[in-house]
N, C-alpha and C positions, 0 to 999 in steps of 0.2 A: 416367482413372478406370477399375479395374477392381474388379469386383463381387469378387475373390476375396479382395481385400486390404483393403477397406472394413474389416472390424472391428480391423485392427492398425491401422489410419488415425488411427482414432477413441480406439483408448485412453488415449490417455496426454492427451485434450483435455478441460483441467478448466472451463476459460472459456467455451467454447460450450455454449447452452444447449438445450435442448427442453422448451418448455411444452406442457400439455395444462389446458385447460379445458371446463369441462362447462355443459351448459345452466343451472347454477342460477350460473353463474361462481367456483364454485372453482377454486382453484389447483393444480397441480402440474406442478416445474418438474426436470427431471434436468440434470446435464452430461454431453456427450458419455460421460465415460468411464466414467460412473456408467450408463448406459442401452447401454455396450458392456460393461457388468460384467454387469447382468442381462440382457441377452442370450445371455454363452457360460453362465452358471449354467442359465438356459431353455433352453441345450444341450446340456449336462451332464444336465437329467433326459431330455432326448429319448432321449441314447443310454440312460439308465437304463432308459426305457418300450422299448425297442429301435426304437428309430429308425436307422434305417440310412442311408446314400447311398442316392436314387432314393427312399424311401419319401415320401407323397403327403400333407402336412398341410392340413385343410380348415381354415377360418378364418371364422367368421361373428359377428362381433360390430361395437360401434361403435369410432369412431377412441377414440387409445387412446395412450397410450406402452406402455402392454402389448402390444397387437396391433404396434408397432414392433417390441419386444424377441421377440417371437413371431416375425417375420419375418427378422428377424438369426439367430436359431438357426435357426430350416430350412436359413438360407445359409451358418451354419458346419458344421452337419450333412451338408450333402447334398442335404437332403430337399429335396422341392420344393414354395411352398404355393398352396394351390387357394383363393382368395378370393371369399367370395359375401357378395353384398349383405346386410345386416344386415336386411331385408327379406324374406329367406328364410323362408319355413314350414318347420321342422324340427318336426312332431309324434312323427315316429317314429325318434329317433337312430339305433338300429341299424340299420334298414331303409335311412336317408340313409346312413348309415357305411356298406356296403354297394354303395348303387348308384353311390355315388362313389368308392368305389375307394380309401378314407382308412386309412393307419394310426392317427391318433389325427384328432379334430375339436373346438377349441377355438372355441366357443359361451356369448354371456353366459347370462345366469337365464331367460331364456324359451324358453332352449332345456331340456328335462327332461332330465337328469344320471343318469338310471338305465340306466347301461353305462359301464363302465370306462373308456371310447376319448373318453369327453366331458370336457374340461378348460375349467372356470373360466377368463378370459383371465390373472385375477392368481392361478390354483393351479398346481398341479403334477399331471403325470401319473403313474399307482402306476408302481414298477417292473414291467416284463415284462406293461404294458397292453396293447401292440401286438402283435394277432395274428400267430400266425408265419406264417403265409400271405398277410400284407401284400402287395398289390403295389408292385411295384417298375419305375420306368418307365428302360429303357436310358439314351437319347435323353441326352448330357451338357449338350447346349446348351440344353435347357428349363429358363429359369430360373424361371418360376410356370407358375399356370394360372389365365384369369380370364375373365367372362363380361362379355359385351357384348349391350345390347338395340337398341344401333342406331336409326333412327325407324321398323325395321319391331314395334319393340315384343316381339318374338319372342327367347325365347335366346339365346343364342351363345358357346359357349365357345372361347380363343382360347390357345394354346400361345404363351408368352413367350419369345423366346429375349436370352440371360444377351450375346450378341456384339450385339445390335440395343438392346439398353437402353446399353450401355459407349458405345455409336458414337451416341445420340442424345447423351446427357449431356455425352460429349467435347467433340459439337459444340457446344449449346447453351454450354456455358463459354467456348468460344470467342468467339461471338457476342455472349455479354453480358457478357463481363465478371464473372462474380460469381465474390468473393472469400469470404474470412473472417469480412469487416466483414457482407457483407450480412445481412437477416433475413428469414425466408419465414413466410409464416400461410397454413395449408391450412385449408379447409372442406368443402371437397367428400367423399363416402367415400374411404378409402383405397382399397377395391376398386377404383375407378375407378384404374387401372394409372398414369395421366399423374400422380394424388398421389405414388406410390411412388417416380418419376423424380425429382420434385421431395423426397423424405425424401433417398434417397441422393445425389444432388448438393448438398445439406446439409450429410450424415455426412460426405460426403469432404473439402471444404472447409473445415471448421469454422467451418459458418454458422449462428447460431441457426435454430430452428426453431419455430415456435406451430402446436398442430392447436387450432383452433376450432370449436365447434359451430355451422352453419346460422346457427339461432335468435338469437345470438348475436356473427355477423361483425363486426358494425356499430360496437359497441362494440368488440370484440377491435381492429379496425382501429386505430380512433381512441387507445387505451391501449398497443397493446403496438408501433405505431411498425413495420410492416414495411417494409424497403429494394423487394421486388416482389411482384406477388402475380399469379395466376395464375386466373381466373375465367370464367363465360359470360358470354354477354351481359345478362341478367336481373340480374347480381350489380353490372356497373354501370350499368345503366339506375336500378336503387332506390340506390344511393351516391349518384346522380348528384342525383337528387329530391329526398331527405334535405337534403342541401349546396343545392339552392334551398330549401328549405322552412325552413331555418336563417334564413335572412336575409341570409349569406355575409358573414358578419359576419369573420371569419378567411377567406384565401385557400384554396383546395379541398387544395392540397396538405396545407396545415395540418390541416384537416378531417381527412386521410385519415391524420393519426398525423406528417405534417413532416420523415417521412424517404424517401418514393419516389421511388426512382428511374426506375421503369418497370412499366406494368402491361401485362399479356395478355391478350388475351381471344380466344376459340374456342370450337369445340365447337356452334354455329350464328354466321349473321349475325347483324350487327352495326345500329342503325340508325344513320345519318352521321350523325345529329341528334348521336345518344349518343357520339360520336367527337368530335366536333368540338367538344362541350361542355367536353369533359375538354382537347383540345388548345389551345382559346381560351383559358383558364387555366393553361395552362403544366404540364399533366401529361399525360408521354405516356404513352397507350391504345395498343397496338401490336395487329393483328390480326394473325394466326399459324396455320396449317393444317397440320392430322398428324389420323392416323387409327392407332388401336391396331393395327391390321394391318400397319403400314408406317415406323410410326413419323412425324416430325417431315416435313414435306416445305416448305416454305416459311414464311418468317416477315419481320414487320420489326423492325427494332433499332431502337433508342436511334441509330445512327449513320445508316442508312438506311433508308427508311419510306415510303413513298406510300401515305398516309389514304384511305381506299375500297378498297385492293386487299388484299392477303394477305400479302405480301410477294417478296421474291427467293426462287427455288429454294436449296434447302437445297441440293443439289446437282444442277445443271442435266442433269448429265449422263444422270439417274438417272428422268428427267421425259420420257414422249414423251404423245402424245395420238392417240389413234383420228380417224376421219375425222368421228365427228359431236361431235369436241370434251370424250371422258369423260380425265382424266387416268389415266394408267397410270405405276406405278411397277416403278422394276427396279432393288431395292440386292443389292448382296453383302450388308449384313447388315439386313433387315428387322424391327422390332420385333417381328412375329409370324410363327410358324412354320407357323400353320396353323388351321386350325378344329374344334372336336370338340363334342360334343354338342347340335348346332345346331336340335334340338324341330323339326326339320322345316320349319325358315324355310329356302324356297328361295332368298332374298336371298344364301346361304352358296355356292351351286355355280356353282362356275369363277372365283370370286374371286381365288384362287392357282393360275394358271395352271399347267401343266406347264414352261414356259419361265425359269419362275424370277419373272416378273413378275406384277404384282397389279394388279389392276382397282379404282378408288377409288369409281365408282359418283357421282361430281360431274364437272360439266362446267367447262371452265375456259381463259382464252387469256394467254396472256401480249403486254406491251405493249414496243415497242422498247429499253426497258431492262431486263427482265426480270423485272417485277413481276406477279407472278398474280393475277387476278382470277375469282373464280367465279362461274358465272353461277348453276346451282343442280344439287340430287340428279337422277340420272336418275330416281327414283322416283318423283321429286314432278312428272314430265312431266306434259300434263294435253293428254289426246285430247279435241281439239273435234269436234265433230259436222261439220264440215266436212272432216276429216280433216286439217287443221293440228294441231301440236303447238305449246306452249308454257312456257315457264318462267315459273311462278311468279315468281322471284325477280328477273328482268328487267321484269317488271309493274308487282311491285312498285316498281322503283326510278323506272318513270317518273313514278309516285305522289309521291317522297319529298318534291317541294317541291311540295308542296299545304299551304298552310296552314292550323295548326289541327287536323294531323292530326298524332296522336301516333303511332298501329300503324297499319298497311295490311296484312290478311293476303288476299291473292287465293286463290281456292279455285273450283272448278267451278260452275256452277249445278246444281239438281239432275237436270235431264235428259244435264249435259255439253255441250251445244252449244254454249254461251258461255258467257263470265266473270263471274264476282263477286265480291264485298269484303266481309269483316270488317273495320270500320272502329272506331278509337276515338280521338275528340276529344278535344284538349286540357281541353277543359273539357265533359265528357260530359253536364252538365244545363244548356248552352248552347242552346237550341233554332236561334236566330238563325246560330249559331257552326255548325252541322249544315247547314241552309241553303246557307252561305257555303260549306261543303266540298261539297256535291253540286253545288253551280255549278262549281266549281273544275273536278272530275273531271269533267264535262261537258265543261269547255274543254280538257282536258288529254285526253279521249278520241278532240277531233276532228283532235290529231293525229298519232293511233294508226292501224296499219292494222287492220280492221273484227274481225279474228278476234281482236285485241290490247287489244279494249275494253273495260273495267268497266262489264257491264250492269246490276246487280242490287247494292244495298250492305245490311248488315245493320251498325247501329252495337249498339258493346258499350260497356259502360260502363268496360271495364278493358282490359289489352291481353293479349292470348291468351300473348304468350311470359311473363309473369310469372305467370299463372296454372297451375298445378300441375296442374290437370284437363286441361291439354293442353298438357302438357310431357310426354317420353319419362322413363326412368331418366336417360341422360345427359345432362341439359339441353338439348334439343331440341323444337322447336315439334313438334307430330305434323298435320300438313296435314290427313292422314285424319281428325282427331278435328275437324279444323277446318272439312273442309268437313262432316261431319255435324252440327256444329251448326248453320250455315250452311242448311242441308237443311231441319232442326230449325224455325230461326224464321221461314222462308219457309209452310212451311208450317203453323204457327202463326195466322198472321192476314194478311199484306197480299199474299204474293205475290211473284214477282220480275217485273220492270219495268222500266223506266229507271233510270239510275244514279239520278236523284231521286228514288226511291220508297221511301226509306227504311225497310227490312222492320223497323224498332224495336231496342229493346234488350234484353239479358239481363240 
């Protein structure tokens, strides 16, 4: 796959299709050639607005076969596009046009349309819109520009390069097999860079395509039948509940549309419960690890897999680890070139080392066949008053077969000197069922070492990763927000205490 030939790829493919549905479930469906038609026409008026090679297109609207055909022109043009979350405050277009450095900026209706440089996603831009003092960026290997909030919640914009998107795609084809026949349904924003890999390993293929909205997956799933689909862990935690809540009445695959072949999921942990649900029924859940900095770094397939860990090294070679166990990457061609407008999140400095290699900022070991396992973020360390450190995410797993418990999120207490738990029962208006899990973690703490122990629980009635109040932008738990609640309902009313002191619910 190379990014330069993608639109001749695509033209002449009448068969392959691209759906786009909207939250209310209309339809619109193009064929490849027909959505590589209105793409070079979307590049025809760029050069008409003067768009040049290296000129900087922003792009903030929602997914779209428009904002597709939008991103194929920048990449027959030249141009390069700058994508921000649909999420964006744009009050002052020109003032935005400006500090970002945009020749033109196509933004839906909520963005105000009063300056030239603002394009409709389904309009055109006037001729000779784009200032002639556009900036123009050298640099030939940036193929976008895109922001990431990471779970420090903070900025981050991230220099794409056009050699580290060819080299993930390559491989991933590789790995899985995906042909022609296959079909992909996105949901996630397009901003989010790992959607965009998944459009063009599409285009190049001649594999359908479905964008779905959020709102709206569940259905999409079940109707439009995709071959794999690509998700966090929250996306199939609720699949997964749905298909019990049915009765299972049809086998889960059936549920899921009758045609997958393999699902993904990344982007946080996973629970085993949720893996192992989908694999007891004959559909595999693969988990897979890549960071938009570095691109793809380990995965499992369809042909090799060990459930609980991440997968084999995408390439082994490429993979060393520091002395306290953080992964470090070192490709010749890294998905991301670099970082730029970082708001001041020092999470950003010395990421990209001088040396060519890149700090991932997770910890992680590999088992005698070379399957990764992570343990957790450096960030999310958690300094005990003892001066022990701990992972989270190792805590949690001594947690996982406790029965009765659906989420286990470990978080500090609020002085930091010891542990505690956000906990959420299976049957959260169980009182008896509550009971039965504070004994549990009792007997499962005595054989913890002391600084490793859940002293203090707070039950919720729902689980922290599916609720949105403590999710990141990119599908991630945010700890920080989690031990603040934590904080929150301690001191609230009962106090923290023995693991059986159950501080109540939210």
């Amino acid at each position: 796959m190379n990014l330069a030939g993608l639109l001749d790829r695509s033209t002449d493919r009448t068969t392959a299709r691209v759906v786009e549905l909207d939250v209310a479930g209309k339809r619109r469906e193009l064929t490849h050639a027909e959505l590589t038609a209105l793409a070079r026409t979307r590049a025809g008026e760029l050069t008409a607005a003067g768009v040049r090679p290296g000129h900087v297109i922003g792009i903030r609207a929602g997914n779209s076969v428009d904002w597709l055909a939008w991103d194929l022109a920048a990449l027959a043009t030249g141009a390069r596009l700058k994508a921000f979350a649909d999420n964006v405050e744009i009050t002052d277009p020109g003032e935005f046009i400006a500090r970002h450095r945009l020749a033109l900026l196509i933004a839906d209706e909520s963005v105000p349309a009063d300056t030239p440089a603002v394009v409709r996603p389904d309009g055109a831009p006037a001729p000779g819109s784009v200032a002639a003092d556009a900036v123009v960026l050298e640099v030939d290997d940036i193929h976008s520009l895109v922001y990431s909030s990471g779970t420090s919640g903070q900025l981050k914009g991230l220099e794409i390069s056009a050699k580290g998107t060819e080299y993930v795609i390559n491989r991933f084809i590789e790995s899985f097999g995906i042909t022609g026949s296959d079909r992909h349904l996105i949901f996630l924003p397009l901003p989010n860079y790992q959607q965009r890999l998944s459009v063009y390993l599409c285009l190049w293929l001649g594999a359908d395509l479905v964008l779905a909205p959020y709102q709206r997956v569940f259905q999409a799933v079940r109707k439009e039948s995709p071959t794999f689909l690509i998700g966090p862990p929250v996306f199939y935690d609720t699949a997964l509940q749905l298909y019990v809540k049915s009765g299972g009445d049809a086998s889960l695959a059936d549920f899921l549309g009758g045609r997958i072949r393999f699902m993904i999921t990344g982007m946080a942990p996973i629970r085993r419960e949720t893996l192992d649900g989908y694999w007891e029924r004959d559909v595999p859940l693969l988990e897979a690890y890549g960071l938009t900095e570095t691109g793809m770094v380990a995965w499992n397939t369809p042909d090799r897999h060990r459930v609980g860990t991440v997968g084999q090294l995408m390439d082994p070679e490429s993979v060393t680890f520091l002395d306290d166990g953080e992964v470090i990457i070192t490709r010749d061609a890294p998905l991301g070139r670099g970082y730029f407008d970082t708001d001041g999140d020092p999470s950003a400095a010395g990421i990209f080392r001088p040396d060519g290699s890149i700090l991932t900022g997770d910890y992680g070991r590999l088992d005698e066949d070379g399957f990764l396992t992570l343990i957790g973020r450096k960030k999310d360390v958690i300094a005990l008053g003892s001066g022990r450190k701990v992972h989270p995410a190792e805590i949690e797993a001594a947690f996982a077969g406790v029965d009765g418990v659906s989420e286990i999120v470990v978080v500090p207490t609020p002085q930091s000197n010891r542990l505690g738990a956000i906990v959420t029962a299976s049957d959260p208006g169980d009182a008896p069922l509550r009971a039965h899990i504070e004994k549990q973690i009792d007997e499962v703490n005595a054989g913890l070492d002391a600084h490793e122990r859940v002293m203090s629980l707070v039950f919720s009635a729902t689980p922290l990763r599916s609720d949105p109040a403590f999710m990141t932008a990119n599908m991630k738990l945010s700890r920080a927000r989690a031990a603040e609640h934590f904080a929150e309902r301690i001191a609230a009313g009962t106090g923290p205490g023995a693991a059986g002191s159950g501080a109540g619910s939210r």
